[in-house]
Steps between C-alpha positions, in 0.01 A plus 500: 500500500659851418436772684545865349707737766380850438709894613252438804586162592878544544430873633704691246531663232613314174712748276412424136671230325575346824281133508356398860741189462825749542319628819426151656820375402649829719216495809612140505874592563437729686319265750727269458828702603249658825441129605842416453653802678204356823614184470846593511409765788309216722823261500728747577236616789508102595873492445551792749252377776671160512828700542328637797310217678718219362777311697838693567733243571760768607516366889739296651248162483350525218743355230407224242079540570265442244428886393209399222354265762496760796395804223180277393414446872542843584315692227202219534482548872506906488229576236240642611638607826548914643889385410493400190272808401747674703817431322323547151441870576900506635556369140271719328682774675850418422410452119352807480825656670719272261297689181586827642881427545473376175350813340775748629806220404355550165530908521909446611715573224865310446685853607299475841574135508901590432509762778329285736767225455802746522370641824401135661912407360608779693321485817619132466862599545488756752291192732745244422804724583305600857442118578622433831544100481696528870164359647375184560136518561239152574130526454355212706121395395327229719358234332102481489550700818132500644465148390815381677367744805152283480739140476728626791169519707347193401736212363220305375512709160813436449440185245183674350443737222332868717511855416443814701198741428147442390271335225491864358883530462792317660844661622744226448535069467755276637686285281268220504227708354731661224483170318159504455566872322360669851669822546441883663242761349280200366187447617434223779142365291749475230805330693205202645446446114896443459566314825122385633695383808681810622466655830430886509606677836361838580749777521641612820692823412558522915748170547597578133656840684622334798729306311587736257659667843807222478671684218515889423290490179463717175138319463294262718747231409791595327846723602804671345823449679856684413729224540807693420698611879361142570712316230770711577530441837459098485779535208731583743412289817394153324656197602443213251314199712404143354166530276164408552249455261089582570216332293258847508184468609338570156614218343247220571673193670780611617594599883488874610842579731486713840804697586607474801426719772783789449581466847562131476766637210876564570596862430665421207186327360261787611428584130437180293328418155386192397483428112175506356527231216462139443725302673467128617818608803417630762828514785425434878126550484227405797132494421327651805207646591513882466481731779203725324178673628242212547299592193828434280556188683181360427639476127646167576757539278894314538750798526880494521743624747817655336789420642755634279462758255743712211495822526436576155575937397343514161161689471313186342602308828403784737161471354486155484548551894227703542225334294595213810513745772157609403353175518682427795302758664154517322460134411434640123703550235615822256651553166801730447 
């Protein structure tokens, strides 16, 4: 059946010697090249939003998981939800912010571009040549701090997957729950869909403070420490001793190590520093039961008595030293 298309019916006006065909044939492309720029618009909207909500597998824990897996779970379990509309606006936003970047790059012209570059070159010199590299600076993090504060307490979540915070949003995980792709700033509804078996604890900023309390922090649980009169100063009063070894206590397995008691320690041995690697030798050792606060002795874990100990002067060692020290004292542990 043919149907005759009139001026009216496409809504314009047909300049003579132009057939209706010409103007379907360019309606049609038009259309076309609209529903293809949509298309093209609603994946990259999709692409971005699973940038946002998807896994990020940049935590200690979290190597080797099954990202397309986790994605799928997440983005089925979050649709529909205040979240999900949530981060769609974020996204909305930061496209729209992205255009308008976009639109004044396009109005910078290659002599702009060129001066630019010679100015960033030569503020690049003058910070290089004002470097002072005399300094030796740590930044200590503890690991899944309010987590580890929550295991400390209670060491029946230990062995189990948990995470600190709510159904509406969680804080951080523990290492168990990591390799189930369970991680901070995702929401708990979401994180029961991952790992159906993990235990949420409520937040408890208070005890979260207390602790904090043990070390003078830059946030809730993590310091900066100038190193540099330190290193110095063991430099020139080390004796070499025998070495010890310790298995740290983030390695799953293997035996955490107690110093001992610095008054127990000769004078000569008042600064010590266990290695912090793999090592099946460990010299003149004594598994004991640690002289910690009750709650850290209800962790029933094997420790080990030092008994002799290098004095070790190199920066990596000092830190190794007090990544040990620190669980010594907390019962937790701390990347440096």
């Amino acid at each position: 059946m043919l149907v005759r298309v009139t001026e009216a019916d496409l809504g314009v006006l047909i300049p003579s010697g132009v057939s209706c065909d010409a103007v379907i044939t360019e309606k049609l492309f038009a259309w076309g090249c609209t529903m293809e720029k949509a298309n093209q618009d609603n994946a990259s909207s999709r692409e971005g939003l699973l940038l946002r909500m998807g896994l990020n597998d940049n935590k200690a824990g979290m190597q080797g998981l099954d990202k397309e897996k986790i994605n799928k779970t997440i983005m089925e379990a979050s649709k529909g939800s205040r979240f999900y509309e949530n981060e769609l606006k974020k996204d909305q936003q930061v496209n729209k912010r992205i255009e308008k970047m976009l639109k004044l790059k396009s109005k910078i012209t290659d002599q702009q571009i060129l001066k630019a570059q010679l100015q960033m070159d030569k503020l690049a010199i003058e910070l290089d040549q004002n470097r002072d590299l005399s300094c030796t600076i740590v930044h200590i993090d503890m690991d899944a701090f309010y987590a580890a504060v929550e295991m400390r307490d209670n060491p029946e979540l230990r062995d189990k997957p948990i995470a600190v915070g709510s159904l509406s949003m969680l804080s951080t995980s523990n290492y168990h729950a990591r390799r189930y792709g369970v991680r901070a700033a995702m929401p708990g509804f979401i994180a029961k869909k991952l790992c159906p078996h993990l235990i949420i604890v409520p937040l408890n900023f208070k005890k979260y403070e207390e602790v904090s309390k043990q070390f003078m922090p830059m946030g809730l649980d993590e310091a900066y420490l100038n190193i540099s009169e330190y290193l110095e100063e063991r430099n020139h009063c080390c004796k070499r001793k025998h070495l010890s070894t310790s298995k740290f206590g983030l390695n799953e397995g293997k035996q955490n190590i107690i110093i001992s008691d610095e008054s127990n320690l000769s004078e000569d041995m008042h600064s010590c520093s266990p290695v912090l690697f793999d090592s099946d030798t460990l010299i003149d050792k004594q598994t004991i039961q640690p002289s910690l606060p009750i709650k850290e002795q209800q962790c029933q874990q094997s420790r080990i008595q030092l008994k002799s100990v290098v004095l070790e002067t190199s920066a990596e060692e000092v830190v190794n030293e007090i990544r040990l020290r620190i669980e010594q004292k907390t019962g937790m542990t701390a990347s440096a």
